[in-house]
N, C-alpha and C positions, 0 to 999 in steps of 0.2 A: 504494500500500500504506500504509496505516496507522503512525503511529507511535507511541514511547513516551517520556514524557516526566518526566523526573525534578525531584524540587522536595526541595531543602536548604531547608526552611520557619525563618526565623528572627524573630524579634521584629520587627527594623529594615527589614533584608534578607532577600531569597531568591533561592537559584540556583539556574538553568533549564538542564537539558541535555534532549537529547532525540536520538532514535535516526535515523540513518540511513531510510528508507523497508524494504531488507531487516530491520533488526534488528540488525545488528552491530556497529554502531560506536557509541558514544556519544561527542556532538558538545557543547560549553559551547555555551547558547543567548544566554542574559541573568541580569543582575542587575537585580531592578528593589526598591522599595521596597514593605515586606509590605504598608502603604495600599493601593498600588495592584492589588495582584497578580491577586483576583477582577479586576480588569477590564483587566489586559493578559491572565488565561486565556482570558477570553470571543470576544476580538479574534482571539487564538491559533487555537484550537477552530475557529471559524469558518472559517479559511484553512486550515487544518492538519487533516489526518483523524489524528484519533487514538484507539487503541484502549486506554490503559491510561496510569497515572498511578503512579509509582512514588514514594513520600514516602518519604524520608529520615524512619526512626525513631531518635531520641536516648535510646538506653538509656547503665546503667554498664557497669564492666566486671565484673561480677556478672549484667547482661541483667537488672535492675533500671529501673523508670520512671527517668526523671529529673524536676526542677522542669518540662523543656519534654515531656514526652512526653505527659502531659493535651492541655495546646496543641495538639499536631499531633493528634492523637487528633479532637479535637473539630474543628480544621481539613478533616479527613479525609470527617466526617460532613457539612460545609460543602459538598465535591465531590462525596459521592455523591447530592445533594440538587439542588446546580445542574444538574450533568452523568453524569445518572442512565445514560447509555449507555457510559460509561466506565468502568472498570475500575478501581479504586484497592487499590494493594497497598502495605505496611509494607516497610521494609528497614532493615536495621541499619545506620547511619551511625557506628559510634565509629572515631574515630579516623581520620574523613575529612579534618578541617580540618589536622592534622598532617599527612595523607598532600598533601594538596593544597601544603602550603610547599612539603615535599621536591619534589615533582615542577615546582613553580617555579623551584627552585635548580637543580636537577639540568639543566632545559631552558635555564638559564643567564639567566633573566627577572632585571632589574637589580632591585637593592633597594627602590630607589625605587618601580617596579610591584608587586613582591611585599605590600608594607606599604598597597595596594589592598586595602580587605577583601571589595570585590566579588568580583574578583579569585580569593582564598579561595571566595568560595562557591558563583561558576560551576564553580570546578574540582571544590568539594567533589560537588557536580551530577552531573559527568561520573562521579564516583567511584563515587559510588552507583547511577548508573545503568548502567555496566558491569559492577560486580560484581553484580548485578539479572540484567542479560542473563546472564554465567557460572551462576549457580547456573538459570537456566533450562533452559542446555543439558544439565543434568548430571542 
């Protein structure tokens, strides 16, 4: 079965979660470096059936653009160009990287790992990509 894969798109970095084969679960995949990331997808893609592409959208809290939402905007257009059979859909990311500390502390991750900003944006990843799955069921 197909999967879904979530991308927290950042300048430096970007975090890769991506779904279980049913669809329920969202899993932190990677952090790799934004240079590289066209070609850890293409690697990806290849091994991996996947049906949909879930980008973490960076609005305010207004649901206003922000400085990076052109960015991913335009990134967006990048994947439905390479990977025309994929699915690419928007999701509102505010307030992922916050939610992503707490759930570091909370799972008890030492300080030391937590101040990983990779770290940060596999989990931001998961974040967006499970609240992605909920609002699908509903």
């Amino acid at each position: 079965m197909p999967r879904v894969l979530a991308i927290d798109y950042g300048k430096k970095r970007t975090g890769l979660a991506v779904t279980d084969p049913l669809k329920i679960i969202a899993t932190a995949l990677e952090t790799v470096l934004t240079v590289n990331l066209m070609s850890y997808l293409e690697d990806y893609f290849k091994k991996e059936e996947t049906e949909a592409i879930v980008l973490g959208l960076p609005v305010d809290l207004n649901s206003n653009d922000t400085d990076s939402t052109a960015e991913v905007k335009q990134f967006a257009e990048i994947l439905k160009l390479k990977f025309p059979a994929i699915k690419v859909h928007f999701h509102d990311e505010r307030f992922t990287s916050k939610m992503a500390v707490r759930s570091m502390i909370d799972s008890g991750m030492k300080k030391k790992d937590r101040q990983v900003k990779g770290n940060i944006d596999k989990i931001s990843a998961v974040i967006i990509l499970q609240s992605f799955l909920e609002s699908q069921r509903f």
